[in-house]
Structure formats: C-alpha cells, structure tokens
Short mmCIF file of the C-alpha atoms (twelve columns), coordinates in Angstrom:
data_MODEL
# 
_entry.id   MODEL 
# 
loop_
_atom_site.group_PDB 
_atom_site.id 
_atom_site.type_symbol 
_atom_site.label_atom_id 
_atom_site.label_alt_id 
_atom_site.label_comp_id 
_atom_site.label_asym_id 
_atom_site.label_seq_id 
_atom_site.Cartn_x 
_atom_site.Cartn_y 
_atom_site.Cartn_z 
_atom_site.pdbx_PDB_model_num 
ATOM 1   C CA . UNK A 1   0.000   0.000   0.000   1 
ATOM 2   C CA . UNK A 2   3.513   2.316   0.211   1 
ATOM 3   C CA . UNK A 3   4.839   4.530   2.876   1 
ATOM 4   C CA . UNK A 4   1.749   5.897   5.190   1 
ATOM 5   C CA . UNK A 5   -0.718  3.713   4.178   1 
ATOM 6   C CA . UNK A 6   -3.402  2.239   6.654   1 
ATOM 7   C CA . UNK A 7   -4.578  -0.867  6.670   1 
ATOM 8   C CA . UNK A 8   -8.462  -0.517  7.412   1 
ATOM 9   C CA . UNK A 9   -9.194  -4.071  7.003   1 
ATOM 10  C CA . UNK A 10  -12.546 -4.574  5.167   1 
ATOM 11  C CA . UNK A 11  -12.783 -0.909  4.675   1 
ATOM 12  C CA . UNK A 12  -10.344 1.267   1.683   1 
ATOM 13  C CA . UNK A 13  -6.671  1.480   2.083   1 
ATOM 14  C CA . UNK A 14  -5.690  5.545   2.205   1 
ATOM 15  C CA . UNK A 15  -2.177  6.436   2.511   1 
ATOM 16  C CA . UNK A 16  -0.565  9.676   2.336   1 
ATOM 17  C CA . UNK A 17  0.880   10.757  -1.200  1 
ATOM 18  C CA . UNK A 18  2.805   13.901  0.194   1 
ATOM 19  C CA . UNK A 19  2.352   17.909  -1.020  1 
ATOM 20  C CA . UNK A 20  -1.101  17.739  0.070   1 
ATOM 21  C CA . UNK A 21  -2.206  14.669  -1.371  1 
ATOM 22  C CA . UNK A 22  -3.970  11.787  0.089   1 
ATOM 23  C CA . UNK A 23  -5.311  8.797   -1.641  1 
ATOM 24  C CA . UNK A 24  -8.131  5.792   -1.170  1 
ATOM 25  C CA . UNK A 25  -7.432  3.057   -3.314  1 
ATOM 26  C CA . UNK A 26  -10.018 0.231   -4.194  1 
ATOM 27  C CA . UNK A 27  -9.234  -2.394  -7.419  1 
ATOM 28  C CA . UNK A 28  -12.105 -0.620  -8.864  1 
ATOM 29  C CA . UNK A 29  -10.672 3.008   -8.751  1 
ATOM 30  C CA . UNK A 30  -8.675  5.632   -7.141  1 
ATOM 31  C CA . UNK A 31  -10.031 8.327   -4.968  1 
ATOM 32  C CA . UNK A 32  -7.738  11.228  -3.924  1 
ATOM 33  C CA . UNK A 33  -7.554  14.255  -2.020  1 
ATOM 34  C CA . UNK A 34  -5.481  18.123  -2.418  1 
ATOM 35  C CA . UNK A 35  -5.356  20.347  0.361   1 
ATOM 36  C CA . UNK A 36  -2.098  22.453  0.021   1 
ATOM 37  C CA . UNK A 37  -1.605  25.841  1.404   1 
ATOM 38  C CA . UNK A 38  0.060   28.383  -0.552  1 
ATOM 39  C CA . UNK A 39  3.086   27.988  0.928   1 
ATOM 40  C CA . UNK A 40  3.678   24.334  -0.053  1 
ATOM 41  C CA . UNK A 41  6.318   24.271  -2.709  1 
ATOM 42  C CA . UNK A 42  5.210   21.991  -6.096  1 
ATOM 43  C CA . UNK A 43  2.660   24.872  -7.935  1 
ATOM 44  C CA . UNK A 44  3.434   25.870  -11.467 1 
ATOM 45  C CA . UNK A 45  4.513   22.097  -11.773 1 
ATOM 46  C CA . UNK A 46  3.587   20.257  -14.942 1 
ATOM 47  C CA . UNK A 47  0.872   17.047  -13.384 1 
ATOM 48  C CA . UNK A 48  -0.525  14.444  -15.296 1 
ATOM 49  C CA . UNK A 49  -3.870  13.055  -14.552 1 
ATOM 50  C CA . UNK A 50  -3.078  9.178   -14.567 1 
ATOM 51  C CA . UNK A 51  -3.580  6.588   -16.651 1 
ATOM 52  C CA . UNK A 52  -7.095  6.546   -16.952 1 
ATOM 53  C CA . UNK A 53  -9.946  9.715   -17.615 1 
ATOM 54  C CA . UNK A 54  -9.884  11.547  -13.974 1 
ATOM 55  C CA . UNK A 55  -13.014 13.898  -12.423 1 
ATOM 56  C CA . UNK A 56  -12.015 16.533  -10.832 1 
ATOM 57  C CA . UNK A 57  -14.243 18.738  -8.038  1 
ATOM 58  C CA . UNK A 58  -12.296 21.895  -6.410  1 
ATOM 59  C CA . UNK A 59  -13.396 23.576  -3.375  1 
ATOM 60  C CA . UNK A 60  -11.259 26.751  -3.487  1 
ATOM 61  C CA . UNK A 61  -10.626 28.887  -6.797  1 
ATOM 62  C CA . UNK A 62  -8.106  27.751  -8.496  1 
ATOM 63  C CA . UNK A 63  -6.122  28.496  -11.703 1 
ATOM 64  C CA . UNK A 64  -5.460  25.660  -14.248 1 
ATOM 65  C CA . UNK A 65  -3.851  25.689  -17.822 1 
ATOM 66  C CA . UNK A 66  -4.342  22.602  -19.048 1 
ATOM 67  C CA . UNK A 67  -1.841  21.078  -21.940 1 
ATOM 68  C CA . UNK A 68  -1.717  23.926  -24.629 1 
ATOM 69  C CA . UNK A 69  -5.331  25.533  -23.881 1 
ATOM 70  C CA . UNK A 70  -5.434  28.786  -22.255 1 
ATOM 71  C CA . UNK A 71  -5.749  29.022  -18.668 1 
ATOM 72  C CA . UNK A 72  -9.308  28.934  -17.035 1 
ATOM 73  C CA . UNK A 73  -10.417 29.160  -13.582 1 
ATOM 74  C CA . UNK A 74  -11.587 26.095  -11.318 1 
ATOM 75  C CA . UNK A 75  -14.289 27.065  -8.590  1 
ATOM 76  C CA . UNK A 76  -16.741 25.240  -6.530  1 
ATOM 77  C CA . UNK A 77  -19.478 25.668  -9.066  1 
ATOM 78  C CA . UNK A 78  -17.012 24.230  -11.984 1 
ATOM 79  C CA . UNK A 79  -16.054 20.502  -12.794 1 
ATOM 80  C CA . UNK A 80  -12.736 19.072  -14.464 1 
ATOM 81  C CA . UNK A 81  -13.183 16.309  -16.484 1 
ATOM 82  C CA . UNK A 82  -9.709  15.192  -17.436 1 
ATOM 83  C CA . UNK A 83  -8.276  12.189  -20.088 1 
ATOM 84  C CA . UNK A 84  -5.939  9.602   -19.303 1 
ATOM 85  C CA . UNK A 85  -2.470  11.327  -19.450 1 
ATOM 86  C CA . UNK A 86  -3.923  14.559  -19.738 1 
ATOM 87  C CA . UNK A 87  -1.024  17.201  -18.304 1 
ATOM 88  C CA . UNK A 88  -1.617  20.399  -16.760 1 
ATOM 89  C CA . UNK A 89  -0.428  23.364  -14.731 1 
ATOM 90  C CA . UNK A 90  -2.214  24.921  -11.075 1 
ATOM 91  C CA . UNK A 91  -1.733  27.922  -9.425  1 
ATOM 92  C CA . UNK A 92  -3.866  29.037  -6.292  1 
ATOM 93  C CA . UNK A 93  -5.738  32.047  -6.571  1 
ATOM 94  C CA . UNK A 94  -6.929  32.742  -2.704  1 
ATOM 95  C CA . UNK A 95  -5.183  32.212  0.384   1 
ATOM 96  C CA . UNK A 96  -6.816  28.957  0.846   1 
ATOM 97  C CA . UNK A 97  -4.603  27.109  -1.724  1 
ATOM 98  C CA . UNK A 98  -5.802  24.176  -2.881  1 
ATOM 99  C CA . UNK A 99  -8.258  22.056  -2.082  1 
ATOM 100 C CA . UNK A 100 -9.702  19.404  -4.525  1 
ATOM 101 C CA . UNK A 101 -11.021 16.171  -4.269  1 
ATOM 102 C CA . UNK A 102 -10.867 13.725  -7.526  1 
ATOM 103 C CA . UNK A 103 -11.145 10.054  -8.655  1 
ATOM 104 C CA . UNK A 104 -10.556 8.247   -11.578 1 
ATOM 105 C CA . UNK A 105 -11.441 4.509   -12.767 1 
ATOM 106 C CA . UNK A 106 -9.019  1.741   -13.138 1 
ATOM 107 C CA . UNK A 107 -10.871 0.069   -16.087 1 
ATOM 108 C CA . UNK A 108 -13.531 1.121   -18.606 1 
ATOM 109 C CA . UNK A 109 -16.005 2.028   -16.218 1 
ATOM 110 C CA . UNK A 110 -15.843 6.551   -17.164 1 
ATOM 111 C CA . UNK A 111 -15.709 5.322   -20.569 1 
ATOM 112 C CA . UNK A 112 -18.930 3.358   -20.195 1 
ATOM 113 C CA . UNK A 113 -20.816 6.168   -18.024 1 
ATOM 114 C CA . UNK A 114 -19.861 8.580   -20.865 1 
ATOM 115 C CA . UNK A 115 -20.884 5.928   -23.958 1 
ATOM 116 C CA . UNK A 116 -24.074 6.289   -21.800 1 
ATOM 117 C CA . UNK A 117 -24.542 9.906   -23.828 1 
ATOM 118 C CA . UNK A 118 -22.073 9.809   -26.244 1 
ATOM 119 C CA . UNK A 119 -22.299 6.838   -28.529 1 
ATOM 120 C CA . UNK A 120 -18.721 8.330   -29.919 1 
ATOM 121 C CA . UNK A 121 -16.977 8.105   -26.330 1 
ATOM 122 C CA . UNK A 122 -15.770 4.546   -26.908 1 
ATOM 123 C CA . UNK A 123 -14.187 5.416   -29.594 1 
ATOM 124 C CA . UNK A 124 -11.798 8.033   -27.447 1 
ATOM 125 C CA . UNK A 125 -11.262 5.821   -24.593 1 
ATOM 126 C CA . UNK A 126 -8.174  7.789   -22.876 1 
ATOM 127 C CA . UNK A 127 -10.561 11.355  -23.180 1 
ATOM 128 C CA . UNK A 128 -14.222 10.134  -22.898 1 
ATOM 129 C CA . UNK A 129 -15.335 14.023  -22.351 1 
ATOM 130 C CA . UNK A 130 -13.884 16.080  -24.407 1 
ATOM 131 C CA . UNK A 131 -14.254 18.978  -22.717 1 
ATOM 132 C CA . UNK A 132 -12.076 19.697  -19.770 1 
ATOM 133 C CA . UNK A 133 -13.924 22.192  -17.655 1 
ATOM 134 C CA . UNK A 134 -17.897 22.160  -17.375 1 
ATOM 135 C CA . UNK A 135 -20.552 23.565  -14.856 1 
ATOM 136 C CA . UNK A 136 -20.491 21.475  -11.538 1 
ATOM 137 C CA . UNK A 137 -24.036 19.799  -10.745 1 
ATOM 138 C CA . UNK A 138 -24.541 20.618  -7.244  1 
ATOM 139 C CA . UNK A 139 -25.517 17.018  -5.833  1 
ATOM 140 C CA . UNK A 140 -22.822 15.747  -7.174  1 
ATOM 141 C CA . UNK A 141 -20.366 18.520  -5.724  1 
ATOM 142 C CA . UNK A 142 -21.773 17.704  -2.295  1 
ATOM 143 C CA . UNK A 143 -22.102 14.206  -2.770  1 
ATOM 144 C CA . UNK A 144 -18.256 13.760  -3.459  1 
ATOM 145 C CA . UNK A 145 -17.326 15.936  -0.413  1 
ATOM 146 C CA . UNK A 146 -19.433 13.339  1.660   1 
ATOM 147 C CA . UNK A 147 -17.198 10.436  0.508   1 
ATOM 148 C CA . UNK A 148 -14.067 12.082  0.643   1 
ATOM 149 C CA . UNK A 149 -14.927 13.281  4.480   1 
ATOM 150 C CA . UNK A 150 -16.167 9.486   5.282   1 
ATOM 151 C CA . UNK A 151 -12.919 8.024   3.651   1 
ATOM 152 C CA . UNK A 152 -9.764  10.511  4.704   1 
ATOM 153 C CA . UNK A 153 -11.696 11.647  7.595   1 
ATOM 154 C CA . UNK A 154 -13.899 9.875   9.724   1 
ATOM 155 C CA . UNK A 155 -12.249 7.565   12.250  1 
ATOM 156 C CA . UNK A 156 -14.803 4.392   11.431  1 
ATOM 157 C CA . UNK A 157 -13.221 2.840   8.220   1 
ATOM 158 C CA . UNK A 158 -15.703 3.244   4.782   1 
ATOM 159 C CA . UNK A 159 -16.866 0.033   3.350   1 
ATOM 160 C CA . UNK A 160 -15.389 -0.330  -0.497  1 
ATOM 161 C CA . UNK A 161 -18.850 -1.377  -1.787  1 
ATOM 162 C CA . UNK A 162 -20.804 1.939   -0.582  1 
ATOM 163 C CA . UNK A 163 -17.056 3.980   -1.892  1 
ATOM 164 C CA . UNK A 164 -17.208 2.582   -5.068  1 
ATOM 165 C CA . UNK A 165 -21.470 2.742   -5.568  1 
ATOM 166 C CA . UNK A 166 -21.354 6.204   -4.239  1 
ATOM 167 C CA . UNK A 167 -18.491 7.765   -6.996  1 
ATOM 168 C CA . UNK A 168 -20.238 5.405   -10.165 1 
ATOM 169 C CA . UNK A 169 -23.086 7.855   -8.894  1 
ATOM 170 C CA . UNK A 170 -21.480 10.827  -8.857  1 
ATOM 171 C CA . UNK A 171 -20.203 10.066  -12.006 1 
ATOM 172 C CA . UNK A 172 -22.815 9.326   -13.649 1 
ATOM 173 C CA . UNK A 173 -24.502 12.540  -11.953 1 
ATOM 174 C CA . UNK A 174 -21.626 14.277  -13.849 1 
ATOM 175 C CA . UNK A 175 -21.520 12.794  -17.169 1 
ATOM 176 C CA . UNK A 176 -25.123 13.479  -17.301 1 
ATOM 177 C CA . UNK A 177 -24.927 17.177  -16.580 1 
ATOM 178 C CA . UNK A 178 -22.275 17.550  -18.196 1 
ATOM 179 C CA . UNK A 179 -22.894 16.365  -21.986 1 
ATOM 180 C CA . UNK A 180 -26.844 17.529  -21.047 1 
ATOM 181 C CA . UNK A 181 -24.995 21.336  -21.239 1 
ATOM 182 C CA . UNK A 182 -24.381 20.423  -24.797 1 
ATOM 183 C CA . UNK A 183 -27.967 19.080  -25.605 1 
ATOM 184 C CA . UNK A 184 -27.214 15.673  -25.436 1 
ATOM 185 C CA . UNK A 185 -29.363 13.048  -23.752 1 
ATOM 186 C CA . UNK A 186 -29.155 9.397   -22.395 1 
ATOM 187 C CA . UNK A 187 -29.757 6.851   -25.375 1 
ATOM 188 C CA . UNK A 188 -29.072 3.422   -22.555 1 
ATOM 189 C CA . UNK A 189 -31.099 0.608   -23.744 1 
ATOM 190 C CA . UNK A 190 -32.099 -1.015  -21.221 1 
ATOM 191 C CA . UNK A 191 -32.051 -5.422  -21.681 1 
ATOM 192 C CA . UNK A 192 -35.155 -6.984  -20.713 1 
ATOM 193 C CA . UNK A 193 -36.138 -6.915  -16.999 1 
ATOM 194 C CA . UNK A 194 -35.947 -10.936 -17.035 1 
ATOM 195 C CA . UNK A 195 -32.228 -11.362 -17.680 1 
ATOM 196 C CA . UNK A 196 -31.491 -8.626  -15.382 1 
ATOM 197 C CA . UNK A 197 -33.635 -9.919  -12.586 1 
ATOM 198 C CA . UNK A 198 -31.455 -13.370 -13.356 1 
ATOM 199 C CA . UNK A 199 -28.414 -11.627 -12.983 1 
ATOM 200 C CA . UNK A 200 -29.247 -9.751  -9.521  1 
ATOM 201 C CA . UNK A 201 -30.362 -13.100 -8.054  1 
ATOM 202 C CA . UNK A 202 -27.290 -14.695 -9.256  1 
ATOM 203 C CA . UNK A 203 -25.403 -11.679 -7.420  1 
ATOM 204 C CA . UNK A 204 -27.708 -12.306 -4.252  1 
ATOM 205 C CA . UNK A 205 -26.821 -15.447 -3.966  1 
ATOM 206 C CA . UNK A 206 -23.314 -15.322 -3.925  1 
ATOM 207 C CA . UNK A 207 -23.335 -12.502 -1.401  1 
ATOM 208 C CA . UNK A 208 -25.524 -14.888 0.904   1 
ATOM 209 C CA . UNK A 209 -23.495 -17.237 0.734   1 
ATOM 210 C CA . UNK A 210 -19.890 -15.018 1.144   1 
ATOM 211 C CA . UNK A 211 -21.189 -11.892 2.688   1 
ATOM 212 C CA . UNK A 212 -18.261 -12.336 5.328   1 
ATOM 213 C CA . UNK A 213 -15.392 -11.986 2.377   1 
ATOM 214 C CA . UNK A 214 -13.802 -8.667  0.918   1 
ATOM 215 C CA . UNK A 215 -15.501 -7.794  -2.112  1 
ATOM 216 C CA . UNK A 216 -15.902 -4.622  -4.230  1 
ATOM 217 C CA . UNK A 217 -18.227 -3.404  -6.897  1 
ATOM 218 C CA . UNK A 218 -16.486 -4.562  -9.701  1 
ATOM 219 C CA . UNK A 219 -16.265 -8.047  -8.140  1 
ATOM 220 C CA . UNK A 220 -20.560 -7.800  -7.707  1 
ATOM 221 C CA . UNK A 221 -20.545 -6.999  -11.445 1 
ATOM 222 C CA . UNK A 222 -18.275 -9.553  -13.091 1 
ATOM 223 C CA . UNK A 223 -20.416 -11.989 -11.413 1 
ATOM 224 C CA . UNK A 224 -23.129 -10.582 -13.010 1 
ATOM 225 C CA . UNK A 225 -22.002 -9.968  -16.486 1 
ATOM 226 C CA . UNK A 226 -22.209 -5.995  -16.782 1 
ATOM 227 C CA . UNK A 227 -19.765 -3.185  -16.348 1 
ATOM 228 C CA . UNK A 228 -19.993 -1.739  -12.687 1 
ATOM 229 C CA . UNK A 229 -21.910 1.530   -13.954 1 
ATOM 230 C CA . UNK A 230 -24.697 -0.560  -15.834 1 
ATOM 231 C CA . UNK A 231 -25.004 -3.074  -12.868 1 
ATOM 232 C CA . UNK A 232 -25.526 -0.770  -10.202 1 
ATOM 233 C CA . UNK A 233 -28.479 0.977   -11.900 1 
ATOM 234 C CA . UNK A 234 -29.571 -2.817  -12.434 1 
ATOM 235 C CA . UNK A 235 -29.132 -3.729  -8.921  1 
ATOM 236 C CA . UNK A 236 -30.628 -0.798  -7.165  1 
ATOM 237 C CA . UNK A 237 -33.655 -0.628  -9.821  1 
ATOM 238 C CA . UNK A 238 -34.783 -4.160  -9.088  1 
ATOM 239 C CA . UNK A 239 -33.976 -4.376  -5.345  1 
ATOM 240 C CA . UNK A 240 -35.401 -0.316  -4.485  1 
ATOM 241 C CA . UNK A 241 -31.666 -0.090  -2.642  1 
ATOM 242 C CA . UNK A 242 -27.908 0.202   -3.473  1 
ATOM 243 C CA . UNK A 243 -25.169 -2.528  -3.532  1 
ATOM 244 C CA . UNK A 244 -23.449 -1.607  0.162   1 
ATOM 245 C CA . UNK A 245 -27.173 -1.308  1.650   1 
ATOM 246 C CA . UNK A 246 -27.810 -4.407  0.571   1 
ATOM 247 C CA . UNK A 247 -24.838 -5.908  1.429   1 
ATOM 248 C CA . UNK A 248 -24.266 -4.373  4.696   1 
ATOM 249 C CA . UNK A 249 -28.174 -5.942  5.353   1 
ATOM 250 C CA . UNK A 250 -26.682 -9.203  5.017   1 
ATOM 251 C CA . UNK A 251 -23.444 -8.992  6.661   1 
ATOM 252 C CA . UNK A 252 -25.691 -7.675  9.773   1 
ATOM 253 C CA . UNK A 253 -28.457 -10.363 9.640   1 
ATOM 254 C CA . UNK A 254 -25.300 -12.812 9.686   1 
ATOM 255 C CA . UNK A 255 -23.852 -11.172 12.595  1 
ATOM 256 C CA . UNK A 256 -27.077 -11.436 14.224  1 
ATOM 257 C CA . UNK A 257 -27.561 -15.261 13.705  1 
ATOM 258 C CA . UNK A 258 -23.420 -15.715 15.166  1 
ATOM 259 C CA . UNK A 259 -24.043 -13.482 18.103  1 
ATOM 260 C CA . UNK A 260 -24.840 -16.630 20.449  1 
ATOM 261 C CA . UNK A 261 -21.662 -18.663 19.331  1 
ATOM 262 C CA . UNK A 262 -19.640 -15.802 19.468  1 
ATOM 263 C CA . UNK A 263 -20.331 -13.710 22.770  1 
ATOM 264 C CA . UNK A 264 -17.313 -12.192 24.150  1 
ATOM 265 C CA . UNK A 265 -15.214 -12.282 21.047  1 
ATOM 266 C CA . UNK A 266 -16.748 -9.387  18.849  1 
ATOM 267 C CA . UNK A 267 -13.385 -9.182  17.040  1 
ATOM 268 C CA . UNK A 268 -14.188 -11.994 15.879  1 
ATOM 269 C CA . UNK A 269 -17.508 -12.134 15.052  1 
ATOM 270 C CA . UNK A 270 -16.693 -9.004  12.835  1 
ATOM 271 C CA . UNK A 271 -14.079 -10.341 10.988  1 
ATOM 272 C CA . UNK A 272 -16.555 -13.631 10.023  1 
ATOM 273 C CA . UNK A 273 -19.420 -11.008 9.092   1 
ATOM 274 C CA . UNK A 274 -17.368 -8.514  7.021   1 
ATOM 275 C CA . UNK A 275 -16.563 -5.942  8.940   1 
ATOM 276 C CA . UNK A 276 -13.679 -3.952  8.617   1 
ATOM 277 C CA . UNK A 277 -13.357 -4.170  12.767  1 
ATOM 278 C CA . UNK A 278 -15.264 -4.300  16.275  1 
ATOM 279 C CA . UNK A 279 -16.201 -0.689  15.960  1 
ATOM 280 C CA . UNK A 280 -17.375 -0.884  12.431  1 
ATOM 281 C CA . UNK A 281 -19.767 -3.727  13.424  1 
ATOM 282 C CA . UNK A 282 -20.787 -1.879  16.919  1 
ATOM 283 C CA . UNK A 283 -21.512 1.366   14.462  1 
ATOM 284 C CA . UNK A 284 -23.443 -0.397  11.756  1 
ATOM 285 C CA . UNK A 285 -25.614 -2.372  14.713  1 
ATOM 286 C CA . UNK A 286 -26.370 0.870   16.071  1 
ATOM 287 C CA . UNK A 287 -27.494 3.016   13.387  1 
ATOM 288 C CA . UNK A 288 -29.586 0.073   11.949  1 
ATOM 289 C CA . UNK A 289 -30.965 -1.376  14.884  1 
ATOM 290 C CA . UNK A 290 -30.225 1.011   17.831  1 
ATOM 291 C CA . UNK A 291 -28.388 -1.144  19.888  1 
ATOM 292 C CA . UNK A 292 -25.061 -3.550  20.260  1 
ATOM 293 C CA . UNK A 293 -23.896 -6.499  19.382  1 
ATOM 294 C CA . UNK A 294 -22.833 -6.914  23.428  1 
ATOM 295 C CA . UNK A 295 -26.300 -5.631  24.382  1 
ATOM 296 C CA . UNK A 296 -28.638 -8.506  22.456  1 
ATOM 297 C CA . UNK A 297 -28.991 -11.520 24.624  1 
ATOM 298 C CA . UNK A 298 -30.298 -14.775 23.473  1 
ATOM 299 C CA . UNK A 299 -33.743 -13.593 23.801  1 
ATOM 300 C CA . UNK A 300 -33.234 -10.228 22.349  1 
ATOM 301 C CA . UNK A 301 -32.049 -11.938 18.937  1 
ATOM 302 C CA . UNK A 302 -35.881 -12.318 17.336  1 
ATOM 303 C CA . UNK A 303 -36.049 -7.811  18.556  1 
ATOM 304 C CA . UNK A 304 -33.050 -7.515  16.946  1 
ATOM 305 C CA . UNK A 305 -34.300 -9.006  13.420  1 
ATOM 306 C CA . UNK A 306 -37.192 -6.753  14.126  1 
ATOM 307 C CA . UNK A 307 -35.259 -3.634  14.494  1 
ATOM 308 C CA . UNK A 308 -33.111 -4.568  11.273  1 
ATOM 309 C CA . UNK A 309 -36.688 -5.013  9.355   1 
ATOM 310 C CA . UNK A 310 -37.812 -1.616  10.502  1 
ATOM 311 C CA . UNK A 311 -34.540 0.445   9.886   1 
ATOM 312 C CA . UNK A 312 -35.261 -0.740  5.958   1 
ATOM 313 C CA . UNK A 313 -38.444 0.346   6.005   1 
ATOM 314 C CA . UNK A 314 -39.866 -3.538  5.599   1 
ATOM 315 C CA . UNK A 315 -38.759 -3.956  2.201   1 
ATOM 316 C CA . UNK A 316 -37.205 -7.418  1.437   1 
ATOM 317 C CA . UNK A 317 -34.227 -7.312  -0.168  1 
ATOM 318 C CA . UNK A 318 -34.925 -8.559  -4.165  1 
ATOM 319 C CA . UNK A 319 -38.680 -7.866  -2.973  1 
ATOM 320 C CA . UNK A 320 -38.808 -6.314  -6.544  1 
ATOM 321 C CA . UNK A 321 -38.282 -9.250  -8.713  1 
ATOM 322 C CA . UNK A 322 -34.879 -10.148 -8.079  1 
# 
C-alpha cells in the first residue's frame, strides 16, 4: 500500500501521497484528495492526470492551464473532467490554496458512463469528455465531499462497496450534466427486466453465501455480467436499494444469527461477518438497529431481526423481482 498507508481491514486502504495529497485506493478506482496551502512548494509544476480519464471537483478557486489551452479558472461551481495522461499546470488564486477532491477509474467504467450519452466516447477511450472544464451539478459537488470526508476523515473505516457505488453515482450525476450542457441526452437501452432480474439473483446469492469476504463493486458486477456503472443501476432498480445497503443488510443479519456462538469475542464475530473491525460492526448495529452487538442476549435476537426489518423500512431485499 507504500509509505503511510493504513490498513483498514474490510474498509479502503488511504495512505498519504505527500504535497497535500492523500489517496483511497479500491481495485475498482482511485479516490484522492489536495489540500495544500500556498506555501507548499510543487505549484506551477507540470501534473498528469493518470492513466485513466480523472473527475475533478475543487473547493477553493483555483487556476489551471491545461496542456496547450489557455488558462481557465476552477471554482466550486465548476467541474474538471480530465483524459488519461492529460497534463496540466495549477496555481492558487486565494489564500486557501488548494483544495480538490478527484477520482478516476481503473478500467472502462468513465468510458462506459460517458458511452451512456455519447455513442462516440468509446471510440476516445483515454478522453471520454472532451471537454475539460464544465458547470459542476450541485448534488454531485456535495455528494463527493461526503465520501471524501467518510474516507480521509472519519475515524470508522468506509466500506469499499458503498465507496465505489457512491463515486459510479457521482459520475454518472456528472456525465449526465455535463454532456446535457451540450444538448445531449441518455440513449441506454435497457435489456429486458428478465435477464437482469437473473443476474441480480445470481449476485444475491453469492453474497448470501460469502457476505463475510472482501468484495468490491467490480467483483458484484463480473459476477453478473455488466460493467460496474450498468449493474448498479440494475441492482438498485430491481432491489429499491444500493449494492453496500444491501450488502451491509446481510453482513448484519449474519452477525445477528453468530451473536450466540460468538459472545465475548466481537473481534471476531466481525471479521466472520465482514466488517472492517469491532467498531465498524458496533456502528453499523447501532445506526440500523439502535443497539449492540454486546447488548442482544439470546432472547433479544428475534427484537433484533425486528429492528433490522424496521430500519429498511420492511422492504425485502430482491422484494422487486430479483
């Protein structure tokens, strides 16, 4: 995971990339984080966005040439959507610095989001947009600041499925508004509802069955046979909720059914359920069914399914014909 890195178990690795930088890695994609004062040495620096397309929300102004274009001015109401390789140049403008949060796909997944509006995007795969700087929709500006906060921030570790989920969203959020600003509209056809509802209970039952081992989106989706974008619309369409809810669902009815076998060893009973640690499980038990793990007794265990059905408003998981 290289120098700094922490080790948050089931949750995303995030290490420290130095000048500002910190970074959440998943095998799906690459989230990342810029807050650097104006001191910090490293601006007027020729960057390079990676080796895949790279979106780009800033939170302070910021001034941006990028390759041979003119430069133009990154605010909080702007987005940069960036190709594979694509270089540029920053300069702060306030005496904030910078502060930027970004994320790029490992695979084809931008490229897919974008083919999504663009029938031509596949055939640019390393720029999918080829515009570099568009109005920011503001969801998907706040939406991104959520994750980066719950991922470089919060001291309970982030579950990859709900990292992942949440930034195909926000992409998707983007590329909408984005190629919308130049009158173009979603032209997805959808398959028939049959072979997706096949492919969701084919994904269902292979969480049920290994709920308790790492997995990611991308993992979810090669099981299923689509790209990670086109299965999460799939998934949450035919079950009314996303991957991670679903999955954390699951991993908590599991716990539930261990907690008699494995009083006093919470540890462990995390670990068996999926749970990046004790305090993960003890957090996830408490938001969903107001109580922990340590506090359900033998008899409390039918209260505690109870509580679970409640906090998802009754709905069945694949209640919707998956």
């Amino acid at each position: 995971m290289g120098d700094g890195a922490k080790n948050r178990g089931a949750g995303v690795a995030v290490r420290d990339g130095g000048q500002g930088f910190r970074f959440a890695d998943t095998p799906l994609l690459l989230l990342g984080h810029r807050a650097a004062p104006v001191d910090l040495p490293g601006w007027d620096q020729r960057c390079e966005s990676g080796d895949t397309p790279m979106i780009a929300f800033p939170y302070a102004p910021l001034r941006v040439r990028f390759e041979a274009d003119e430069p133009t001015m990154l605010t909080a109401a702007t987005v940069a959507t960036l190709g594979a390789r694509h270089e540029y140049v920053r300069r702060p403008t306030c005496e904030r610095g910078e502060a930027t949060t970004f994320f790029r796909f490992k695979g084809d997944t931008m490229v897919d989001l974008a083919a999504e509006h663009d029938p031509h995007a596949a055939d640019r795969p390393e720029r999918p947009v080829p515009w570099c700087v568009s109005p920011v929709d503001p969801v998907a500006g706040a939406m991104v600041r959520r994750v980066a906060a719950r991922v470089f921030e919060d001291a309970c570790p982030a579950d990859r499925v709900w990292v992942e989920e949440s930034l195909i969203a926000i992409a998707r959020r983007t590329m909408r508004g984005v190629f919308a600003m130049r009158g173009r509209g979603v032209r997805v056809e959808e398959q028939p509802d049959r072979l997706h509802a096949e492919a969701v209970r084919h994904v269902c039952a292979h969480v049920a069955e290994h709920y308790g081992e790492p997995v990611g989106v991308g993992d979810l989706a090669a099981i299923a046979g689509y790209t990670p974008g086109h299965f999460c619309r799939i998934f949450k369409r035919l079950t009314g909720m996303p991957m991670h809810k679903y999955l954390t669902i699951v991993r908590v009815m599991g716990a539930i059914d261990r907690i008699p076998e494995r009083r006093g060893h919470l540890a462990r009973l995390a670990h068996e359920c999926g749970f990046a640690n004790h305090a993960h499980l003890t957090s996830v038990f408490g938001r969903l069914i107001g109580a922990a793990p340590t506090a359900i007794d033998t008899d409390g265990l039918q209260w505690a399914r109870a509580g679970l059905g409640r906090a998802i408003d009754g709905a069945l998981p694949g209640a919707r014909g998956a």
